[in-house]
C-alpha positions in Angstrom: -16.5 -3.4 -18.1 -13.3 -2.2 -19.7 -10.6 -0.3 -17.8 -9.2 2.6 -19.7 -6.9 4.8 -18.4 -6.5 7.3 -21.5 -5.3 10.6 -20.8 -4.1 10.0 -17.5 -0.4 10.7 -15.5 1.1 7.7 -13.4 3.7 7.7 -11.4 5.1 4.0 -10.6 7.8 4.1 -8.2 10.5 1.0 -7.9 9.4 0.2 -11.9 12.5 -0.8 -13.3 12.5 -4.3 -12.8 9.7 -7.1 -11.3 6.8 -6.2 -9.8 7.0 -2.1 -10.8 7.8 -2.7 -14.4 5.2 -4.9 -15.1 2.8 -2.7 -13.1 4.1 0.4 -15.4 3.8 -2.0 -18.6 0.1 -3.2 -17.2 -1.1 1.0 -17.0 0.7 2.1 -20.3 -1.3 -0.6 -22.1 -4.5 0.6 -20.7 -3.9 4.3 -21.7 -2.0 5.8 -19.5 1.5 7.9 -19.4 3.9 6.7 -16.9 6.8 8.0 -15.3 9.0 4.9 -15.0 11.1 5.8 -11.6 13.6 3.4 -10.4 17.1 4.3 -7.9 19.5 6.2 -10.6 23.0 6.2 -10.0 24.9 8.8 -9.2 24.1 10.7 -11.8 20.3 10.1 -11.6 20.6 7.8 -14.1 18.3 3.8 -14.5 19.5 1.8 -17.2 16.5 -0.8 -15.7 13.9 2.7 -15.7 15.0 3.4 -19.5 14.5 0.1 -21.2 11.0 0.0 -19.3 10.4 3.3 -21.0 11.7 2.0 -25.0 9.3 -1.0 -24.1 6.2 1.3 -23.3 7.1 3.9 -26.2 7.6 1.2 -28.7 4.5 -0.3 -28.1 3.0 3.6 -28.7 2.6 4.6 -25.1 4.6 7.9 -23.7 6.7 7.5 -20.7 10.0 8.7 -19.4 12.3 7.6 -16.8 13.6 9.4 -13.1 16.3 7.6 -11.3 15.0 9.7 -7.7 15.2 7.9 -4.5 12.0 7.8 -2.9 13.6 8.4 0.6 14.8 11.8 -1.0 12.2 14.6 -0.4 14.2 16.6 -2.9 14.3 14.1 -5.5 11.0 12.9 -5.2 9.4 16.1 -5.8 11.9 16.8 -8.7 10.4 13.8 -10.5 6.6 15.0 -9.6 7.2 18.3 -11.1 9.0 16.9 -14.4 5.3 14.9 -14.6 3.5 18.2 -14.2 5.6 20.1 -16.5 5.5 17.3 -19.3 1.8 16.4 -18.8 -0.1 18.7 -16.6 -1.7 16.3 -14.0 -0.9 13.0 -11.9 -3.5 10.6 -11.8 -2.2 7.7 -10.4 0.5 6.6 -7.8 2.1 3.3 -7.5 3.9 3.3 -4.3 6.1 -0.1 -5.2 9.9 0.9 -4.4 11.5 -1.5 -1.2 14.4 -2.8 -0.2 14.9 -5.9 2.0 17.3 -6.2 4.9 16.7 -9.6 6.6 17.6 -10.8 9.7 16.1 -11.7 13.0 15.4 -8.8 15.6 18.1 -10.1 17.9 20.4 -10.1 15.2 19.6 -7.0 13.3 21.0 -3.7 13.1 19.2 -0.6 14.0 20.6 1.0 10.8 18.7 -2.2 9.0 15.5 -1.5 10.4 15.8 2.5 9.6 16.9 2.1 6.3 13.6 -0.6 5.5 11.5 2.1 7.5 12.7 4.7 5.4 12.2 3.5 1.9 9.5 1.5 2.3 7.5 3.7 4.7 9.1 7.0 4.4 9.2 6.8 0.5 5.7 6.3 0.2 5.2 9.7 2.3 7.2 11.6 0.0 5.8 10.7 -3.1 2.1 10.7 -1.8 3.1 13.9 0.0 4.5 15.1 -3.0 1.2 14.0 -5.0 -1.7 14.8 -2.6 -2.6 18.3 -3.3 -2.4 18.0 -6.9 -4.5 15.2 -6.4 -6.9 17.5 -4.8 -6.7 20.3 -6.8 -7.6 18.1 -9.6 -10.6 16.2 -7.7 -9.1 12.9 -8.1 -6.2 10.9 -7.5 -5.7 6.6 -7.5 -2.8 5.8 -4.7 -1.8 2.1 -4.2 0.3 1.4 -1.4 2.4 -2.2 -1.4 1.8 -3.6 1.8 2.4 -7.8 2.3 1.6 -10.7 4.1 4.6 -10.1 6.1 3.5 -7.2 7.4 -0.8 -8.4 7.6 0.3 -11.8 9.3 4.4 -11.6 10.3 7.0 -13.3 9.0 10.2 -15.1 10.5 13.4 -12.5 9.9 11.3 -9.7 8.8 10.2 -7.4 11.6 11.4 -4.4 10.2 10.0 -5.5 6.9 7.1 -6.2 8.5 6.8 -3.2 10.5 6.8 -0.6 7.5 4.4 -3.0 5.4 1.9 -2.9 8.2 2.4 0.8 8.3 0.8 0.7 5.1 -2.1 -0.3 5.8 -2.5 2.5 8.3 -1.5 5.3 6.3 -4.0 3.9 3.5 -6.9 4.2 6.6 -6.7 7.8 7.1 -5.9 8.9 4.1 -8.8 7.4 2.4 -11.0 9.0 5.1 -9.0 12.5 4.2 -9.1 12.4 0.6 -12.9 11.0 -0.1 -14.4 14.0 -0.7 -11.6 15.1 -3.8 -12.4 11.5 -5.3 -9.2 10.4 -3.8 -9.2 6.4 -3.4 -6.4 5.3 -1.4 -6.3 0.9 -1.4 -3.2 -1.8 -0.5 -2.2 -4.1 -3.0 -0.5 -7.4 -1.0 1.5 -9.2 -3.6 3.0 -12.0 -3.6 5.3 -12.7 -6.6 9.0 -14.5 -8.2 11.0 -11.5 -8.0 14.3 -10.4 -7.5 13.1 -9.8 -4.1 12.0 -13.4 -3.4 14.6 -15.8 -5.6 15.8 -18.1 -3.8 13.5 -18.0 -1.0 10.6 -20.1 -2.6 10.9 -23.0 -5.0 11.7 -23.0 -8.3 8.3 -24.4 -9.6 6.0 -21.7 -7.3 8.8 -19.4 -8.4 7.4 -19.6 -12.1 3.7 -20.1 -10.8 3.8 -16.8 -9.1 4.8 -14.5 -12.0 4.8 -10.5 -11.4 3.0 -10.4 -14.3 0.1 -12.1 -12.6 -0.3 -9.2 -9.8 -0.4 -6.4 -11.7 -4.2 -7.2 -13.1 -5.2 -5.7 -9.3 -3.3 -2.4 -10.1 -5.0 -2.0 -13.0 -8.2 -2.2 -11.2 -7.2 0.1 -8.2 -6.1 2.7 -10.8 -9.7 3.0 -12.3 -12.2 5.3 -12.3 -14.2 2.9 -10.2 -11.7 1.9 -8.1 -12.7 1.2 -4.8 -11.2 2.6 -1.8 -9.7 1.8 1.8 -8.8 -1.9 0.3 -6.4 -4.1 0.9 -6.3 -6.6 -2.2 -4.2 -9.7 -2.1 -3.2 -10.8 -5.6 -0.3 -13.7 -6.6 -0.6 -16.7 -9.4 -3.6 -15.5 -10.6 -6.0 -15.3 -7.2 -7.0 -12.6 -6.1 -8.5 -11.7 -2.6 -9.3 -9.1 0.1 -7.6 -9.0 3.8 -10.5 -7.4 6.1 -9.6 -6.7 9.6 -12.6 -7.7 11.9 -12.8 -6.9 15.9 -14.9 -9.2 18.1 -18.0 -7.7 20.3 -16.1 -8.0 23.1 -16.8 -7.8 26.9 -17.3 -4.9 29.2 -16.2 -5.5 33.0 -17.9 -2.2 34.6 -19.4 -2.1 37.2 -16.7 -4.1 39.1 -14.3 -6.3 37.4 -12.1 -4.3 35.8 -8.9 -5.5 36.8 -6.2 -7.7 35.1 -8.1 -10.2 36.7 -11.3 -9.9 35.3 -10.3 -9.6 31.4 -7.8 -12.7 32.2 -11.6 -14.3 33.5 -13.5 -12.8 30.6 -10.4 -14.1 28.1 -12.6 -16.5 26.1 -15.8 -14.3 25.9 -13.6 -11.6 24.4 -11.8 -13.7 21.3 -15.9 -15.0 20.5 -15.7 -14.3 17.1 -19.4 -14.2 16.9 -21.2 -11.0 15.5 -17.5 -9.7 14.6 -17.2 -6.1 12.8 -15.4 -4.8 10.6 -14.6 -0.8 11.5 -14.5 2.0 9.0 -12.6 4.6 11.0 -10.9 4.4 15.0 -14.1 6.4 16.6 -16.3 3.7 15.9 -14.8 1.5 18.4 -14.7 4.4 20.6 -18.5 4.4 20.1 -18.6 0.8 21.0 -17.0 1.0 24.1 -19.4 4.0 25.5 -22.1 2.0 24.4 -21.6 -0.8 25.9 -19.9 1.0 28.9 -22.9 2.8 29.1 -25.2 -0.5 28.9 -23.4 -1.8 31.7 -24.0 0.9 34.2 -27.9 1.1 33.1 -26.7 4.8 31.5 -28.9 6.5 28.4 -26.8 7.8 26.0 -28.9 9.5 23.7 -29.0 9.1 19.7 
């Protein structure tokens, strides 16, 4: 099967440079026109945005460049209306821009932990915001949110990092459950890559290992027409894999043990990882817990 993306509008946001610029490369290559955006200076202006676009062009793609900062509402929807006026549609949306501020909680600044909210987090609500009702007007749209093992599994210095990656993952939930029926697939890429981001913080030799290049293979496949949807896919040095999130059966304490007490008693019963599910939306553990409430008390719930 061969993933071709002619005809259609992407939007890859932080693309100047690592991770973003290869993903931008990766989509142009497979068809499709790309708005390169990366943080302009103060006159809106990417030096790193404009040679990713005289790379895509002189290879015979179409791209061009838009220095807005995805924490800017304004901005952001400046650059989504250039795309429409250029090229009529948005197809696809790369949410890769971020930032890093890293220290430890005790010794971090609330002004750090904003700032990481509101790029990372934030600036993938403005663009998707900015996005989604084209997206549905059209009946279809691809978003890909970055989301990381930092914020799936936590990671020493990086809470507000961590924080906003996991946020993610819950944004990609909902809006995969509110966009299904326009053929919008929302999915989580986890990437682990040598960037600027992570020089100097892993060896040389994995440094190389783990080229950006090597992630964006999973983009590619997220931006398809048979992309799937409500996916988080972890990609680095060539692997590839999928972070599920499972719940265990659990215990129920009615009739009359439900106290502190009781789930302390019931502690290994509950982490039994036996029969464990994995949930598609938040009312079917609501419907889990009536049922077996309801099993408990010897009450008939019905079909």
């Amino acid at each position: 099967m061969s993933i071709k993306l002619d005809g259609q509008v992407a939007i890859v946001t932080g693309a100047g440079q690592g991770l973003g610029r290869c993903h931008a490369l990766a989509l142009a290559e497979r068809g499709a026109k790309v708005v390169v955006n990366d943080l302009g200076d103060e006159n809106g202006v990417s030096a790193h945005a404009d040679a990713v676009v005289e790379e895509i062009t002189a290879n015979g793609g179409e791209a061009f460049s838009h220095g807005a900062n995805v924490a800017n509402v304004e901005q952001v929807q400046n650059m989504v209306q250039q795309a429409m006026d250029k090229w009529g549609r948005i197809d696809i949306l790369v949410n890769n821009a971020g930032i890093l501020r890293d220290k430890t909680f005790a010794k971090m600044e609330l002004d750090d932990f904003r700032l990481v909210i509101e790029v990372h987090l934030m600036g993938s609500v403005n663009c998707t915001k900015a996005v989604w009702d084209i997206m549905r007007e059209q009946s279809y749209g691809r978003i890909i949110f970055t989301t990381s093992s930092s914020g799936l599994y936590g990671n020493f210095g990086q809470s507000n990092y961590g924080a906003a990656k996991m946020a993610m993952v819950g944004l990609m939930n909902t809006l995969h459950l509110e966009g299904a029926k326009k053929n919008i697939h929302v999915n989580c890429l986890a990437p682990t890559a040598g960037t600027a981001m992570t020089e100097g913080l892993i060896p040389p030799a994995v440094f190389k290992l783990l080229s950006a290049e090597s992630v964006s293979p999973a983009v590619v496949f997220m931006a398809g027409p048979d992309a799937p949807s409500r996916k988080v896919i972890g990609a680095g040095g060539g692997s590839f894999s999928v972070f599920k999130g499972f719940e265990t059966i659990g215990v129920n304490l009615l009739p009359d043990n439900v106290s502190a007490e009781g789930l302390a008693s019931a502690w290994e019963s509950m982490n039994d990882e036996a029969g464990m599910q994995e949930f598609t939306g938040g009312f079917e553990q609501t419907g889990k817990f009536a049922q077996q409430g309801a099993a408990s008390l010897g009450i008939d719930l019905g079909s």
